[in-house]
C-alpha positions as CSV (number, residue, x, y, z in Angstrom):
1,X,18.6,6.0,-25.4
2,X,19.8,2.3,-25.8
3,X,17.9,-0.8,-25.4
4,X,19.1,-2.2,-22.9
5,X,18.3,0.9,-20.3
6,X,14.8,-0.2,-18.6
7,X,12.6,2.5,-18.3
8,X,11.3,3.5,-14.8
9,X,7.9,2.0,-13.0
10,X,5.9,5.0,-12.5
11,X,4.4,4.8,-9.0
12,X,1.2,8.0,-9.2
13,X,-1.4,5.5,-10.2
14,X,-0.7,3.5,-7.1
15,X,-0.5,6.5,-4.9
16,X,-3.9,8.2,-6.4
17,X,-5.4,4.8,-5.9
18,X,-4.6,3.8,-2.0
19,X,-5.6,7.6,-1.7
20,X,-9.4,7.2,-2.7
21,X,-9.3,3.5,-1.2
22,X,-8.1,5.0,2.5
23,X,-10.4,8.0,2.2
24,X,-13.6,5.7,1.5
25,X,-12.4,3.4,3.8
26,X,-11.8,6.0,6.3
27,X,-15.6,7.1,5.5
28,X,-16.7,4.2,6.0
29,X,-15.9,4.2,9.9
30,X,-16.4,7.7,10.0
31,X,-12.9,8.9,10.0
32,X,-12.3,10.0,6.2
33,X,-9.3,12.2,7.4
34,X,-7.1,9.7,8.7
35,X,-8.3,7.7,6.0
36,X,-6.7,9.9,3.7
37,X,-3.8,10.1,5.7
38,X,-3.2,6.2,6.0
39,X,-3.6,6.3,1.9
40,X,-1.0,8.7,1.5
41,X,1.0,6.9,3.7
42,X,1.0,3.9,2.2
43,X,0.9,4.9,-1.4
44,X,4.2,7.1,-0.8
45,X,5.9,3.3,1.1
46,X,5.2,1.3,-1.8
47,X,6.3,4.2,-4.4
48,X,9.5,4.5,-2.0
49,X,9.9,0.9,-2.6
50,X,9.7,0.7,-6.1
51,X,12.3,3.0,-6.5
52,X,14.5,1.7,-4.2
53,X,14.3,-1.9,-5.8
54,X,15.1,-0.2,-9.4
55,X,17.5,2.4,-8.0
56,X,20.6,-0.2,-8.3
57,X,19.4,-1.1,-12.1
């Protein structure tokens, strides 16, 4: 491996993390499911995102 090869942003932290915030946000207004689902959603964008901005790297 050389130094000058960046290595990749790893983007699971991020995804676990919108997970538990849309499922106790979802909770909150009594919809935990959709929560959960808007979590995922968004978590999978923004991971999506960061490998599309290092992708031409």
């Amino acid at each position: 491996m050389t130094k000058d090869r960046k290595e990749p942003t790893g983007a699971g932290a991020i995804i676990a993390l919108l997970i538990m915030v849309g499922t106790i946000g979802g909770g909150m207004m009594g919809q935990p499911s959709i929560g959960l689902l808007a979590g995922v959603g968004a978590g999978i964008a923004i991971a999506l995102l960061l490998w599309w901005r290092e992708r031409g790297k």
